[in-house]
N, C-alpha and C positions, 0 to 999 in steps of 0.2 A: 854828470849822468842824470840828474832830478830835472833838467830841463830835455834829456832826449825821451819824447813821444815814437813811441814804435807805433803806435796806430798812423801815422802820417808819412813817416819818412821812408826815402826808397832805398834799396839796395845797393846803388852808388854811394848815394852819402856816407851807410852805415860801413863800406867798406876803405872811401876815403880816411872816416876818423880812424877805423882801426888801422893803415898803415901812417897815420900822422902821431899812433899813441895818444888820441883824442879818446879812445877808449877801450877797454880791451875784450876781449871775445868773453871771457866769464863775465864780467861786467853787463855784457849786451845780452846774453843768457837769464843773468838774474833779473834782472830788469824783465825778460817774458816770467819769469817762472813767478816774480812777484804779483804781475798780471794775472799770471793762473788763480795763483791762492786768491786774489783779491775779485776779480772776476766770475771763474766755474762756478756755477750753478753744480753739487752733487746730486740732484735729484733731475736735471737736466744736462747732463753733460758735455763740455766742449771736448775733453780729453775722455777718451776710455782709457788713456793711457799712458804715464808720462815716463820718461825715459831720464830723469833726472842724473841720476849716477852716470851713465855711460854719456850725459851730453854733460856733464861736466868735467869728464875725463876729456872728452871729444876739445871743449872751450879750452881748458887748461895743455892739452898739446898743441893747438895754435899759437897759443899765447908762448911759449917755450920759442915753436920754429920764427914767431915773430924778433922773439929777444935774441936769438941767435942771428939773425939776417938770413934766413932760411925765403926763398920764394917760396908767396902762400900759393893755395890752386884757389879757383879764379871764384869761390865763396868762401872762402876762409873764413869762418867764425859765426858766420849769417846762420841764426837760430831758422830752421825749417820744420815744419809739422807737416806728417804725413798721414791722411785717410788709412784707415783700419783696415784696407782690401790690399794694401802693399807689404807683402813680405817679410820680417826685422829677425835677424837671426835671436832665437832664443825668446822670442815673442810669439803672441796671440795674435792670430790673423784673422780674427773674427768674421770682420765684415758688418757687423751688428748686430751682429746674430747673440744669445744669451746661453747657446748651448756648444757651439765650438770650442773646445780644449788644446785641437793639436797645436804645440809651438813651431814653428819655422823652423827651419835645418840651416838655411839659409836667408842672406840678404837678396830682394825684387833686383834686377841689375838697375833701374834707376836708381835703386836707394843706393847701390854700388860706387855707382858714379859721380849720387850727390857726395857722397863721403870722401871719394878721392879726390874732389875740386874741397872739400874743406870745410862743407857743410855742419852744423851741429844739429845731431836729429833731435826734436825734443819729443815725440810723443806719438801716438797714434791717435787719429780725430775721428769724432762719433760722425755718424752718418744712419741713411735709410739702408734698414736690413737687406743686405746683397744688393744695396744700389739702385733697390726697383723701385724708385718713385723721384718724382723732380721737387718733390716736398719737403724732403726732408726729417718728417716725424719718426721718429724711432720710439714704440713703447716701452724697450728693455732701458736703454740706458738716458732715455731721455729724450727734450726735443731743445739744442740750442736754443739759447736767446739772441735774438735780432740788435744787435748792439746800436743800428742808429734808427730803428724804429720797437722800442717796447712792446712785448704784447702782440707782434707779429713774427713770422717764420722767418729763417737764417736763409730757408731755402734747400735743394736737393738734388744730389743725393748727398755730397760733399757739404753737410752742414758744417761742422763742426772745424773742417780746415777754413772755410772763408769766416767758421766766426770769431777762431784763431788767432787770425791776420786782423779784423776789424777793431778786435778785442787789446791787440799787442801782446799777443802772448804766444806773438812770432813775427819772424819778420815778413812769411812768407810762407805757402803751404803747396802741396802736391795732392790733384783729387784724380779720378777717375770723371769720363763725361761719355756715355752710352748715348742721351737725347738731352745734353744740355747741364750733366750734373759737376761740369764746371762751369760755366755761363749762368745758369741759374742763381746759383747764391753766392756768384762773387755779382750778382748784379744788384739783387738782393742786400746784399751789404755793403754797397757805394765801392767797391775794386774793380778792378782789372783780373778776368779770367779768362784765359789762350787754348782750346782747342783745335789740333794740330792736324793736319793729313793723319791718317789714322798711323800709318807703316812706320812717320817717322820715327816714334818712341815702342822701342821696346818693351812688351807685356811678361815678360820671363817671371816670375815670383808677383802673379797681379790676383787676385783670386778675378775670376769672369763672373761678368752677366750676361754679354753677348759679346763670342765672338767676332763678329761681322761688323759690331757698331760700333767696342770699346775703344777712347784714345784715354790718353792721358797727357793730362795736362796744370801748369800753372797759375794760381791764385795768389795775385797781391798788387801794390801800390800803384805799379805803372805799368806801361808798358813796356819798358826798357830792362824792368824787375824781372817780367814774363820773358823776354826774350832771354838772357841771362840763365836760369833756371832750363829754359825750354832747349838751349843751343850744350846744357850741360848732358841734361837726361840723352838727347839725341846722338852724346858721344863727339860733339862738333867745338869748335872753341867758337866764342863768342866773340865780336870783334863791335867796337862800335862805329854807329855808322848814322851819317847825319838825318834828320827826318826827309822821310819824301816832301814833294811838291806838291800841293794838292792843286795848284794854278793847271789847270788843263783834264784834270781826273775826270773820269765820267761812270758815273755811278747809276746805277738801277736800284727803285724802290718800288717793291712787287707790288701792285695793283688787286692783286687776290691773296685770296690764303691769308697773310703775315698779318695784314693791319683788320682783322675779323675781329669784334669784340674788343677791342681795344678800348681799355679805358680811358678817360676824360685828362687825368693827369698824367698819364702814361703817352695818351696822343699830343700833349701838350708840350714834353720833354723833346718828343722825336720831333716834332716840328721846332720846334727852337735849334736842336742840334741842325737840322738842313739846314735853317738859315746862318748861321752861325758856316758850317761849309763850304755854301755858295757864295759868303761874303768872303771867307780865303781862296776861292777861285774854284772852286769843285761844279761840275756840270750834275747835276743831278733829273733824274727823266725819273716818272714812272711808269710802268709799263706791266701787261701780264705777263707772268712765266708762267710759262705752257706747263712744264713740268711738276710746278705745283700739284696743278691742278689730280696732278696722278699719282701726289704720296699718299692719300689717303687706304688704297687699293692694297698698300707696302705694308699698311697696319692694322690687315681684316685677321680678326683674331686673334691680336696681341702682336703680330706678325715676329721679323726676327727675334727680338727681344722675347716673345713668351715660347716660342720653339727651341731657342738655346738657352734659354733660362733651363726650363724642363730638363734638358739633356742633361745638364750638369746636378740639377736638385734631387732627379726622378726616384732616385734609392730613398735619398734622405726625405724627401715628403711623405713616403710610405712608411719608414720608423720614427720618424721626430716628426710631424706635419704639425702636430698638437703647441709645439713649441716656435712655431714661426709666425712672426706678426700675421694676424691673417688678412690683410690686405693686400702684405707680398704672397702669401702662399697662394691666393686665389686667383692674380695675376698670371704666377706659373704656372699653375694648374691647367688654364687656357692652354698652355703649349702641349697640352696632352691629345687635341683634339686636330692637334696640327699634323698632316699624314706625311711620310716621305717624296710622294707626288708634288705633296702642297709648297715641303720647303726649297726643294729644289723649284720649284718652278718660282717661289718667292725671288729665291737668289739669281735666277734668269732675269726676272721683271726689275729689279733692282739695279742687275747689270746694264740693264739698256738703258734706265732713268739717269745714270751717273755718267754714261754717255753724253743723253741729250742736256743734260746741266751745264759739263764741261763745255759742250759746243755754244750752247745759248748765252752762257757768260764771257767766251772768249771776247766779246764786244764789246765788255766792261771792267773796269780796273776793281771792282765789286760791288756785292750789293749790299743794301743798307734797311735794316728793320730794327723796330723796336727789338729787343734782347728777349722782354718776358710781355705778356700782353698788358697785364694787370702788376700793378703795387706790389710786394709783400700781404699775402691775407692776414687776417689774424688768426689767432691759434683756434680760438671758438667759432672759427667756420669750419670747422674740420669736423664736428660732432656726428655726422649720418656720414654713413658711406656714400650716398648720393651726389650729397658735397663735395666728400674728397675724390669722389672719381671725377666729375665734373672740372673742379679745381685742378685737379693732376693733368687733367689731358689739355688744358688752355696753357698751363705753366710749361710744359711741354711742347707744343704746338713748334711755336717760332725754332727756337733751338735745338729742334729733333732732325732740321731741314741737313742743316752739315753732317749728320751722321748718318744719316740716309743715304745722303747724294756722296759721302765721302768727300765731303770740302775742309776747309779751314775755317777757321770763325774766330771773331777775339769782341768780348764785350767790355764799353767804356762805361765808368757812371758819367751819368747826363744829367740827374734832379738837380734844380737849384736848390741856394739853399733854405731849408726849413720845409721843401717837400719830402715826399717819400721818395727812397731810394728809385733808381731806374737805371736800364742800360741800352744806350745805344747799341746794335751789334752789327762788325761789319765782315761778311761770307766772301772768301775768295775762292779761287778754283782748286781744284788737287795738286798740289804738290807747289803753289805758292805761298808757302808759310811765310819765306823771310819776307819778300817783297810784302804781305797781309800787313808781318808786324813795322816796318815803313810807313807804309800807309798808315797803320792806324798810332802812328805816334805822331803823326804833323795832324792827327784827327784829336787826338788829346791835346796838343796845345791849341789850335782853334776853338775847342771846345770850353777853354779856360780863359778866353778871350771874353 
């Protein structure tokens, strides 16, 4: 066990050794939990929360149906960390909030699910209060640390599960992505992060920030990890299945919008991944997307995100308002000014964009952009709020596009090595999840080429 690195290895492996008795489900537990103590930051928090007793009960019944010859479910013993907006029966569903008390009655039905395929929950992972920012900072319980760049953000909203996973102090994490807050810091932290068709997973026990926009999805090593995790929550068995072809593929790389401000080592990653593509046979064009050009319209005034934020906050900003980060509460606030006129006619103008998306992509096996526009910042650009609004809406930009248009999205890291992290991200159409995740597993091995 002193030579297995959980920062590295995938979900296959770690489930090979445990049916080979190469190691066993408490074993693989302790081994994150060592991680924890040796790792978290308490004044920074990766965990709000750890669930030690019940995931060592969880490991230790594995380890039982293993020694019996019992068939495990298809995670058996795979340590998982879940974001703090999911559910846990007899737990604090915070959110990151510093003033939420009520415990859960019940388990999210993904957390259901993960437990019945055999998952060990270890914890609930710190994130941005209620999710509203792609940054990541949380004032109450901390802001992550960036485990392969120091001194800079884990990323957001989902900090804390992708620093988790970076960290080994999981094999693998579950976050919520509204405009990119899984994509964001698993890009942010050299992983793999899966945002799905929105419908396909289940929100039952999720706390919301926006109806309209929230999926949920997986953060970790691969993409075969992602699929795995993503084919459990969705209630589907997982099957494997060889990587697509990328000989013939033909890809669009938006001409507007996407590559705006793009910085120097970030435009440098995504050009190396093209080439890197085009030499495994990939047809790559680029071209405008007309629809771009018409999200901006989608986010006049905070758009969905500060209209259903509000709906859900609007009691509690009037008696606790004093107690919420105020860069989220100011955010939601905006949804106050959003009229019943405004949002139905929001969710018209939305409907016809995800129309013209789905049409204008059908010509393409998908499209291809940088993941975040910029590096991981560091923590001391965040000092004026002018900054972090600035920062927030660039870090947001690319990966807001799938949750707008309701597409799929999966980001790879691309930095070589000894740059800053980065992420390729590749957008398919609605309701092509599996074929995306295909696709983008013959895009991870070209990309390691």
């Amino acid at each position: 066990m002193k030579s297995l690195k959980m920062t590295e290895i995938a979900l296959s492996s770690l489930l090979a050794g445990l049916q080979r008795n190469k190691w066993s489900a408490s074993q693989l537990l302790e081994t994150c939990l060592s991680n924890i103590e040796r790792y978290d930051d308490p004044a920074n928090q990766v965990y709000t929360a750890r669930f030690d007793h019940t995931a060592r009960a969880e490991a230790a019944a594995i380890d039982v149906l293993q020694q019996g010859g019992v068939p495990p479910g298809e995670l058996a013993g795979l340590p998982i960390a879940l974001k703090v907006l999911f559910d846990v029966a007899g737990e604090v569903t915070h959110s990151g909030s510093k003033w939420w008390s009520q415990k859960a009655q019940s388990d999210a039905l993904i957390v259901s699910r993960l437990r019945r395929a055999g998952a060990v929950i270890t914890g609930h992972t710190n994130m941005t209060e209620f999710a509203y920012s792609g940054l990541g900072l949380n004032p109450h319980y901390g802001t992550p640390a960036n485990p392969l760049a120091p001194g800079r953000i884990s990323g957001g909203s989902s900090s804390g599960a992708a620093a988790a996973v970076a960290f080994g102090m999981a094999s693998a994490a579950i976050g919520s992505d509204t405009g990119g807050s899984v994509r964001i810091p698993a890009a942010f932290c050299g992983l793999v992060g899966f945002k799905p068709t929105q419908k396909r997973i289940p929100r039952d026990g999720v706390f919301p920030l926006s109806r309209s926009l929230d999926s949920i999805g997986p953060i970790a090593h691969t993409v075969e990890c992602c699929a795995r995790l993503d084919a459990v929550m969705a209630g589907e068995r997982w099957k494997k299945s060889a990587p697509a072809d990328l000989r013939g593929r033909r890809f669009v790389v938006p001409a507007n919008h996407m590559l705006d401000d793009v910085s120097p080592g970030v435009a440098e990653a995504f050009a190396g991944s093209l080439r890197k593509l085009r030499d495994s046979g990939a047809q790559i064009v680029e071209a405008r997307v007309p629809v771009l050009d018409a999200l901006p319209e989608l986010m006049e005034s905070g758009g969905l995100a500060a209209a259903e934020s509000y709906h859900v906050h609007r009691q509690w900003l009037q008696q606790r308002g004093e107690e919420y980060d105020p860069r989220v509460r100011e955010r939601m606030q905006r949804g106050a000014g959003i009229s019943a006129a405004d949002y139905l006619d929001l969710l018209q103008r939305r409907a016809t964009r995800k129309k013209q998306a789905d049409h204008w992509l059908s010509a393409y096996d998908g499209l291809l952009a940088p993941t975040v526009a910029i590096a991981p910042p560091l923590l001391t650009e965040f000092e004026s709020d002018v900054d972090y609004l600035r920062l927030n809406l660039l870090v947001l930009r690319n990966p807001t596009v799938a949750n707008l248009l309701d597409l799929c999205a999966i980001t790879l890291p691309n930095q070589q090595d000894g740059d800053l992290p980065s992420g390729l991200m590749l957008v398919g159409r609605h309701g092509t999840d599996s074929t995306v995740l295909g696709i983008a597993q013959a895009m991870e091995k070209a990309l390691k080429q």
